[in-house]
C-alpha positions in Angstrom: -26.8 -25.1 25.4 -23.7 -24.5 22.8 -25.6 -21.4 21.1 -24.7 -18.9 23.3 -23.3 -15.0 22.6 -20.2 -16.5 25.0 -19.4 -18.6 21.5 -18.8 -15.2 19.6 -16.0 -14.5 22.0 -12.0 -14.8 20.3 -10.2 -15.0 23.5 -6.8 -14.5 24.0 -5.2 -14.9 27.3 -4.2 -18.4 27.1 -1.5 -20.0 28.8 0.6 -23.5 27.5 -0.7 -24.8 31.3 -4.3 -24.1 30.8 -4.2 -21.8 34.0 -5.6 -18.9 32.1 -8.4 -21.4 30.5 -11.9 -19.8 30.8 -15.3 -21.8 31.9 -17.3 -19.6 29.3 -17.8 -21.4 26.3 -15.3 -19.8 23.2 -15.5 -19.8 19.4 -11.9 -19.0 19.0 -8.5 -18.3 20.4 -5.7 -16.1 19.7 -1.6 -17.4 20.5 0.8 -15.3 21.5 4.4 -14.8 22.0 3.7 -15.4 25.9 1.9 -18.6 25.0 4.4 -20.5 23.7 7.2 -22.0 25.2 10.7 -20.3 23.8 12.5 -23.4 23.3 12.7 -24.0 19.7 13.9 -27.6 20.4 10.6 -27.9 22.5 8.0 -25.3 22.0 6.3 -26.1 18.4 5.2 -29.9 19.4 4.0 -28.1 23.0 2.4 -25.5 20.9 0.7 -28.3 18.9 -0.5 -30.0 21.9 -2.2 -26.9 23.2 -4.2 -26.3 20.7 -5.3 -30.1 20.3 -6.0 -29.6 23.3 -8.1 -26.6 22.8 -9.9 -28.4 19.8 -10.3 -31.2 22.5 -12.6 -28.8 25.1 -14.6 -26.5 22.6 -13.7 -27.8 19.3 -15.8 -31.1 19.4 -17.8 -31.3 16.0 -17.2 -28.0 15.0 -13.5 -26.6 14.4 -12.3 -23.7 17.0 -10.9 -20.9 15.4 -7.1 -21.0 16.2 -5.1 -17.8 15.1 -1.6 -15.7 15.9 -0.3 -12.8 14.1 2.4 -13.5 12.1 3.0 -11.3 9.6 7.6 -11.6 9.8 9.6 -8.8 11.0 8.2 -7.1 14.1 5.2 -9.0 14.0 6.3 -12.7 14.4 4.7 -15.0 17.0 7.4 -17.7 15.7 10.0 -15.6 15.9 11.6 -17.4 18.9 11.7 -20.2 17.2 13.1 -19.3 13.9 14.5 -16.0 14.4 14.3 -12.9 12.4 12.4 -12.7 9.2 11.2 -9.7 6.8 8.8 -7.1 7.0 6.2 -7.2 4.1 7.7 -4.1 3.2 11.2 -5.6 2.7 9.5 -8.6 0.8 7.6 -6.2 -1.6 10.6 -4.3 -2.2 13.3 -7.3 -2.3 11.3 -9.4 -4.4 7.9 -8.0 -5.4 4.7 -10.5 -5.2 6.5 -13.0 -5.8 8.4 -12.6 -2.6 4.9 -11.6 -1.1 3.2 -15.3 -2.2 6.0 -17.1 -1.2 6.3 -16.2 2.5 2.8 -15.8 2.9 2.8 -19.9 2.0 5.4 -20.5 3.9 3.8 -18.7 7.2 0.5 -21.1 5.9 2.6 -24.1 6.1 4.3 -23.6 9.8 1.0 -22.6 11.0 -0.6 -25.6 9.4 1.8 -28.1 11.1 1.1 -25.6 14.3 -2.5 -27.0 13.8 -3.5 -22.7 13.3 -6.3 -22.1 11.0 -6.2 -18.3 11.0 -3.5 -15.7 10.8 -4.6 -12.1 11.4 -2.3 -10.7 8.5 -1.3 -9.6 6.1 -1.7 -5.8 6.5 -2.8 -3.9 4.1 -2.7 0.1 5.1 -0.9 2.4 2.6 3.9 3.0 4.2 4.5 6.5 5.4 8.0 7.6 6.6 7.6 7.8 10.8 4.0 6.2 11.4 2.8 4.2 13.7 2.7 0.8 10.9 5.9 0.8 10.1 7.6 -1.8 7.9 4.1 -3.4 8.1 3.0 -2.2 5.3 4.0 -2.6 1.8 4.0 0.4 0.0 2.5 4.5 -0.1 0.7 3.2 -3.6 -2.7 1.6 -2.9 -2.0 -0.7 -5.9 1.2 -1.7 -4.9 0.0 -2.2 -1.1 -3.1 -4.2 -2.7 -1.3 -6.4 -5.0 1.9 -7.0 -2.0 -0.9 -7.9 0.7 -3.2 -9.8 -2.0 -0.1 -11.8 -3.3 1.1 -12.6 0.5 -2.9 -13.8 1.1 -2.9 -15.9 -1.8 -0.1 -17.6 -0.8 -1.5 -18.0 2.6 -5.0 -19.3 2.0 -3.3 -21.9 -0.6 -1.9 -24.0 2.3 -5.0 -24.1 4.1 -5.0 -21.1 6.0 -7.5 -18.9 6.7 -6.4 -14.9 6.3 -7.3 -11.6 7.2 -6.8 -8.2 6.0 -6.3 -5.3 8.1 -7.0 -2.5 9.5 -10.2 -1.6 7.3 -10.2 1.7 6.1 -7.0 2.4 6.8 -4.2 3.4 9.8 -1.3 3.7 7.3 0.2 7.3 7.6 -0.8 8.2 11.0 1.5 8.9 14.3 -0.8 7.8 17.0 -0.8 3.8 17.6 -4.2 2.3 18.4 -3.0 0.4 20.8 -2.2 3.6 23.1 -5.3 6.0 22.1 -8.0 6.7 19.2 -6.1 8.3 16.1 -8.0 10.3 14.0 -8.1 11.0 9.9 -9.6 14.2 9.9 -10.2 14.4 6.1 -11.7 11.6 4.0 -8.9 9.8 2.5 -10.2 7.3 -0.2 -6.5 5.9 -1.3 -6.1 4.7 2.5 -9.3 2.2 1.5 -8.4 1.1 -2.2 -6.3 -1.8 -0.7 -9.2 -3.2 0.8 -12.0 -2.2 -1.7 -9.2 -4.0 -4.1 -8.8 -7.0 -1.8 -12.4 -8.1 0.3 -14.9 -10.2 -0.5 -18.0 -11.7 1.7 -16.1 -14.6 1.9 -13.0 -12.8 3.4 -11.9 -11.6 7.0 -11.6 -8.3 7.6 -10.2 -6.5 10.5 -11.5 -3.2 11.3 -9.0 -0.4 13.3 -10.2 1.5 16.1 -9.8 4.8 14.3 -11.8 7.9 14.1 -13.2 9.3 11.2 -15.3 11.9 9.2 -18.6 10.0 9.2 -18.3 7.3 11.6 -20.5 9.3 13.8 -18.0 9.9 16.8 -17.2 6.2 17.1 -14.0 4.4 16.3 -14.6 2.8 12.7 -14.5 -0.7 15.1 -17.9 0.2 16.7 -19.5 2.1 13.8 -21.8 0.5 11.9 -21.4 2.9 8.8 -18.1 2.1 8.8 -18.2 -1.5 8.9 -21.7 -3.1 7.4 -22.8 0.1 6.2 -19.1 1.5 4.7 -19.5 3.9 1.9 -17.5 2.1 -0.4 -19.9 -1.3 -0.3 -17.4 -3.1 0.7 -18.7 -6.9 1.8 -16.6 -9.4 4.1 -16.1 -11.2 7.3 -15.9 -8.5 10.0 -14.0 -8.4 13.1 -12.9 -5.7 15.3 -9.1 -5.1 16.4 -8.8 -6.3 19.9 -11.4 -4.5 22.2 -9.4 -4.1 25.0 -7.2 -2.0 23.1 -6.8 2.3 24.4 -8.7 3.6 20.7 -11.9 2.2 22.0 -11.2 2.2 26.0 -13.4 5.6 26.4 -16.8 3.3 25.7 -17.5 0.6 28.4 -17.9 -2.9 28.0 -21.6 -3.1 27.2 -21.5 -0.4 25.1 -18.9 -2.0 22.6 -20.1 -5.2 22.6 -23.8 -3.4 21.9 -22.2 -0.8 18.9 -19.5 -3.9 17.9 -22.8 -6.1 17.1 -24.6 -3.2 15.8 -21.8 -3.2 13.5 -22.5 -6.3 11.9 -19.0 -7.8 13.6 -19.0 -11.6 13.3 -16.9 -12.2 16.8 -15.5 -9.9 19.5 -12.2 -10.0 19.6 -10.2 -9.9 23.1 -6.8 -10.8 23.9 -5.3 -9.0 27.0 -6.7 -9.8 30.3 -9.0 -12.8 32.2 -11.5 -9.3 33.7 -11.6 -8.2 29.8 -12.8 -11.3 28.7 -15.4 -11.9 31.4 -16.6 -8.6 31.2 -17.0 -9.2 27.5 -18.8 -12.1 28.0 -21.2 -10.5 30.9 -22.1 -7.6 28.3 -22.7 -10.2 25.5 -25.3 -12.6 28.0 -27.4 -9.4 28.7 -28.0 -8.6 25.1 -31.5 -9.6 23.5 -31.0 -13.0 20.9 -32.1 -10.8 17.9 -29.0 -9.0 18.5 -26.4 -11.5 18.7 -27.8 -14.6 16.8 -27.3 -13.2 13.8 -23.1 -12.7 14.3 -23.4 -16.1 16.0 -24.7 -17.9 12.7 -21.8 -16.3 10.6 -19.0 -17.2 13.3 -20.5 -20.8 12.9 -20.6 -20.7 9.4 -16.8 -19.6 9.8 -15.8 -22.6 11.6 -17.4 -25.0 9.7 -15.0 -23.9 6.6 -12.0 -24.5 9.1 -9.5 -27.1 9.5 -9.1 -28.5 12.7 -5.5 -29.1 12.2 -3.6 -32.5 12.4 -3.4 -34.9 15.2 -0.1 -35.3 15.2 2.9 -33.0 15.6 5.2 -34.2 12.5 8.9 -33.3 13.9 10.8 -34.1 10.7 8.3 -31.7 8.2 8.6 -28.5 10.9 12.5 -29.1 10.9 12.6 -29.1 7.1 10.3 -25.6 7.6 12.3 -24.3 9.8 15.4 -24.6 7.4 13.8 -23.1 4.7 12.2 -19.9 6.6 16.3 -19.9 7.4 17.0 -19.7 4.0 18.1 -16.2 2.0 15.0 -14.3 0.8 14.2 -15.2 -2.6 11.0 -14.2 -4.8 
């Protein structure tokens, strides 16, 4: 039976020789630097293959969703293949949205060629001097971070691939990285969320941080249905949770986030660190009752069907001429 809560899984320990390949069915993947062969001669057309390959096994009829995380700078999947490139900061500042749309569509069209339907960026959290973000975000005006990450999407989306904002409501400004522990905003800050309020749509992913706030009832915003279906700012989109084997949401156990992540209203769980983490996912999703899951299973779906599945060929000569232009000076 393909319906299964096992197809709301994004799994992402994959390996270019299929080792790390899980038996459990999968709605998605997620690439990363260790899955792709360094060579830059060699790794895109291998990188291709893989995920043909991928489409090949749970793709049949029904697109899989393919993603990596390439925003440029520190962020950058490709960047072993075609070096350094700039932060979203550095774009908004260097050349405005211009900048903004015209990397964004150039990430599209190397993922594209990839055969990657989905990139989890751009990010849309509010600059601070010394947090945790970085140079991944644009700017310490919401309208400025709005209009940076809305200009990079647009660019995105009009080569065919699918983005997604994050981290929904907020992490810009804070010290603590989510990846390590559970940061906390301990005052309601509304211009951390104006980005997104700006930015979503239903139509739209969303990623939502593992962050603790005033009135997400003790629960990182990821497992807190108030934050996420319920937000107070009415905010509507495609929800998924940052990876859930990351340390803000490591003090709830496995059935307990998948439970509070589908509670939610979370259209896919999201894991990409270990084979355990992944079949403990899995286990907790199979013990849930249908009314539960079907519900985030029949929006995943629906997400796939709007997906490419990417071409069947690796075209050599088009992801050279890429290549030379993500070389190329910054430019608006």
């Amino acid at each position: 039976m393909l319906e299964t809560p096992r197809l709301l899984l994004w799994n992402g320990i994959f390996g270019l020789d299929g080792a790390a390949l899980q038996p459990a069915a999968t709605g998605g993947v997620v690439l990363f630097g260790r899955n792709l062969d360094p060579d830059p001669a060699a790794g895109p057309a291998r990188c291709h293959a893989l995920v043909q390959a991928l489409q090949a096994r749970w793709g049949a009829g029904l697109p899989l969703a393919v993603a990596l995380d390439q925003e440029g700078g520190a962020v950058s999947r490709l960047r072993q293949w075609v070096g350094p490139t700039p932060t979203l900061r550095d774009l908004w500042r260097r050349g405005g949205p211009g900048a903004c749309r015209r990397w964004g569509a150039l990430w599209g069209r190397g993922l594209a060629l990839l055969g990657c339907n989905v990139d989890f960026a751009p990010v849309a959290d509010l600059w601070a001097p010394g947090a945790a973000m970085g140079d991944r975000c644009a700017s310490a005006e919401p309208l400025e971070a709005a209009r940076a990450a809305g200009a990079f999407l647009a660019g995105l989306e009009g080569a065919g691939v699918r983005g997604c904002l994050k981290h929904f409501p907020g992490l810009g400004g804070l010290a603590l990285d989510s990846h390590l522990g559970l940061p906390e905003r301990v005052a309601a800050d509304p211009e951390a969320a104006l980005p997104f309020r700006l930015l979503a749509q239903a139509d739209r992913l969303v990623m939502v941080a593992h962050l603790l706030l005033p009135g997400s009832g003790g629960l990182p915003a990821s497992l807190s249905r108030a934050m996420v279906a319920d937000n107070p700012w009415g905010i509507r989109a495609r929800w998924l949770p940052d990876d859930l084997e990351m340390g803000g949401c490591q003090d709830w156990d496995w059935p307990d986030r998948v439970r509070l992540c589908l509670e939610a209203g979370h259209l896919a769980l999201l894991v990409c660190q270990t084979p355990a983490g992944v079949a403990a996912c899995a286990e907790a999703a199979d013990h849930l009752p249908e009314a539960l899951w079907r519900p985030a299973l029949e929006r995943f779906l629906a997400l796939r069907r709007a997906l490419p599945a990417g071409p069947a060929r690796f075209d050599q000569g088009a992801w050279d001429a890429w290549v030379r232009e993500v070389r190329e000076p910054l430019a608006g």
